[in-house]
N, C-alpha and C positions, 0 to 999 in steps of 0.2 A: 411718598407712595400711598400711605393713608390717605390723604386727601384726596387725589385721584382716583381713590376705591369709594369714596365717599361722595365725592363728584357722580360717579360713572350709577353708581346704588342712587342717587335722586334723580336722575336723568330716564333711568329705566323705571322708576315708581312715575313719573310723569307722562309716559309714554305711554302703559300698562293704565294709567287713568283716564285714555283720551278714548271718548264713546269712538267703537266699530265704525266705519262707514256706511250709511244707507244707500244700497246699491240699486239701481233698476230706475227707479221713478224720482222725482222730485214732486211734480207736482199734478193733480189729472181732475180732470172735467168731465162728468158722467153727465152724459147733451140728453138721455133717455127722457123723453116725460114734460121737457122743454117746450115751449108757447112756439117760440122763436121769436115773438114779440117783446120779450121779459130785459127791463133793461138792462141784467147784469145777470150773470151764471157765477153762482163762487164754487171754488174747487171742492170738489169730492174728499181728496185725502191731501195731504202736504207730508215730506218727510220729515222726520225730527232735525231740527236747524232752523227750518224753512219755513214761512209763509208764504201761501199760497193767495194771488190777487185776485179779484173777479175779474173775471171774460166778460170784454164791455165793447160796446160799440162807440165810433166817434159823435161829436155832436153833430156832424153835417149828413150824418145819414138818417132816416126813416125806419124804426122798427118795423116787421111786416111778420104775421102767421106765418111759420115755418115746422111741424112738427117734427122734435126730436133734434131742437137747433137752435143758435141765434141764424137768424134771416134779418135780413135789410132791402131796403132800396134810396136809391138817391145818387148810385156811382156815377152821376155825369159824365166824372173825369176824375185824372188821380188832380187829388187836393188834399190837404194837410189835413182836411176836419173828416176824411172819411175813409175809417181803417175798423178792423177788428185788434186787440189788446191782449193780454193774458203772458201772467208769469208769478215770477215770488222773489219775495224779501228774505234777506238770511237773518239769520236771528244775531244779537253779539256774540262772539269768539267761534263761528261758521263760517266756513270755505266752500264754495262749491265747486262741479266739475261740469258741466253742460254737455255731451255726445250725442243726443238724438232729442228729433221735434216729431210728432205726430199728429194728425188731425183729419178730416175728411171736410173739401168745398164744393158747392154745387150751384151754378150759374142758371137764371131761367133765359132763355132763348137773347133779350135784350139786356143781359146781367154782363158783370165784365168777363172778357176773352181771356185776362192774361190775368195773371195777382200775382203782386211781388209779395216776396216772406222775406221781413226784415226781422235782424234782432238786434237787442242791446244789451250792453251790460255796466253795471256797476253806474246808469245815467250818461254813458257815454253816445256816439253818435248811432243813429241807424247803417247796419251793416247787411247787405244783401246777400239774402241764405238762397236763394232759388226763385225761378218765375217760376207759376204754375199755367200750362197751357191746360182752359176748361175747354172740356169737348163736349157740346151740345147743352143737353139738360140733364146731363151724366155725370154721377158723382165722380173726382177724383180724391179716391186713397193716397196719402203722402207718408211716407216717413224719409225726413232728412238727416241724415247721421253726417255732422261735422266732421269733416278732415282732419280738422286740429280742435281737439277738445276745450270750448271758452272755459278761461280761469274766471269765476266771478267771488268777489270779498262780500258785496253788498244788496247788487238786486241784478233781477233778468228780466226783460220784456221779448215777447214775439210782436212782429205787427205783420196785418197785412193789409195790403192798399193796392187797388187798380193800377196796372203797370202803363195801363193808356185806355185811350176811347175806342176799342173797341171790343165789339160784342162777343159773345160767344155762339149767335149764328153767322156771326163774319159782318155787320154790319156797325150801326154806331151803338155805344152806351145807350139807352134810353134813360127817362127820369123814375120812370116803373119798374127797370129790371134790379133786378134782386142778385144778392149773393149770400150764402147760408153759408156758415160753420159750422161742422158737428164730429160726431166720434168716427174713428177712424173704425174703416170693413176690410178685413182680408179676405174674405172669400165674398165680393160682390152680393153683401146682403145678407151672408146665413149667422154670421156673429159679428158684434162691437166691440171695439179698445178705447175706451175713453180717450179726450183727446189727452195729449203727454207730453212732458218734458221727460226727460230720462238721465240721467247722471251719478253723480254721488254728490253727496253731501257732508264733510266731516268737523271735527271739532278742530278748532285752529291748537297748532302745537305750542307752548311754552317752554323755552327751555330754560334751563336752570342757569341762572349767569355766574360767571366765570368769578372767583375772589377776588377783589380790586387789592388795586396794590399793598394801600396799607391795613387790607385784613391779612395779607402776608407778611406784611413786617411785621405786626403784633403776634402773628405766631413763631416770626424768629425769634422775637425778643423774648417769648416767653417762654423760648425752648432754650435760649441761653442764662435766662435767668433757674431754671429748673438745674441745668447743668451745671452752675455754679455752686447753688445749694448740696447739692451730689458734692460737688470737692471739700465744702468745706465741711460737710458731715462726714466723709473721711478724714481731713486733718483733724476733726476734732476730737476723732475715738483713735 
C-alpha cells in the first residue's frame, strides 16, 4: 500500500511539472511591410516547443514585387520545384496538435486558377488539405480547420502548388502570371491575421515506471529480514 502511495505521489509531481499547453497559435507570419520579392519571410512569433521555419518559395519559381506578400511568377504548370512552404520544428520532448491553417492568396489575371493546400507531418507524404478556386484578381481569405486534428512528434509543413494550367481569368497559366501569399483579411481589407497555424503545443509526458521485479523481491527480502530481527529481539528479552 505504501508503495502504491508512493508510486501514485511521483506520478502527480510529474504531471504537476509538465509546462500548460500553448493554445491558439503555433506558429504566424506577419506578411506587413514585405517586398514580395524577399526570398524567405521567417515567423513572427513561434510557441514555446516550437520552431517556427521561414515561408520560402520553390526553386522553379521567380520572385516578383508584391507589396505586403511573397509573390511569384513562373506557375507554367503544377511541377515539383514550384510551391510556397512554411511551418515548424518541435523542440525535444514537444508534441503537437495541428486544428486550423490560415493565410490570404491572390492570382493576377494569367496566375493559377486553382492551388492545392498540401500538408505534412513529421516528413511524411504530401496530404491534400483543400483546393482553392482564385477568382479574378481577388484576394481569397482561407481558414481551414482540420476534421481531425494532425498528431505531429517532430515537424509540420504547409505547401501550396498549382492544382493545374489553368488561369484564373479562365484561360492558360502564363510564364508572367503571378501568385502572392499573404495575411489573412476578415473583413475584405479593414484588418490583418498574420498568416497561422493554430494548435497546441505541449511537453511530452513521462511517466514514472513501474518497480521491476527484483526491486520487489528486494523489498520482500528485506521486510522478512526486519521481521525476523523482530522475533529474535523478542526471544531474546
Amino acid at each position: 500500500m505504501r508503495l502504491s502511495l508512493r508510486l501514485a505521489l511521483a506520478l502527480a509531481a510529474t504531471w504537476a511539472a509538465a509546462p500548460a499547453a500553448d493554445a491558439a497559435f503555433i506558429v504566424q507570419y506577419e506578411m506587413f511591410g514585405e517586398p514580395g520579392d524577399q526570398t524567405s519571410t521567417a515567423p513572427t512569433t513561434s510557441a514555446a516547443g516550437a520552431t517556427g521555419v521561414n515561408l520560402t518559395r520553390g526553386p522553379g519559381l521567380s520572385p516578383n514585387i508584391g507589396n505586403n506578400s511573397m509573390n511569384s511568377a513562373g506557375w507554367g504548370g503544377p511541377s515539383a520545384d514550384d510551391f510556397y512552404s512554411f511551418g515548424f520544428d518541435l523542440n525535444a520532448g514537444f508534441d503537437a496538435t495541428v486544428e486550423s491553417i490560415r493565410f490570404a492568396t491572390r492570382s493576377s489575371g494569367t496566375g493559377p486558377g486553382f492551388v492545392n493546400v498540401f500538408y505534412s507531418a513529421d516528413g511524411g507524404p504530401e496530404t491534400l488539405l483543400a483546393t482553392i478556386t482564385q477568382s479574378g484578381t481577388a484576394f481569397s481569405n482561407n481558414i481551414f480547420d482540420l476534421a481531425t486534428p494532425v498528431e505531429v512528434s517532430e515537424c509540420f509543413r504547409v505547401i501550396l502548388r498549382s492544382a493545374n494550367n489553368t488561369s484564373a481569368n479562365g484561360g492558360t497559366v502564363g510564364s508572367a502570371g503571378t501568385l502572392r501569399i499573404g495575411d489573412y483579411s476578415p473583413d475584405a481589407g479593414q484588418t490583418f491575421d498574420p498568416i497561422r497555424i493554430d494548435g497546441d503545443v505541449s511537453a511530452e509526458l513521462t511517466a514514472v515506471p513501474e518497480p521491476s521485479g527484483l526491486v520487489l523481491a528486494g523489498i520482500g527480502v528485506a521486510g522478512l529480514i526486519g521481521a525476523r530481527r523482530r522475533r529474535l529481539a523478542v526471544t531474546a528479552a
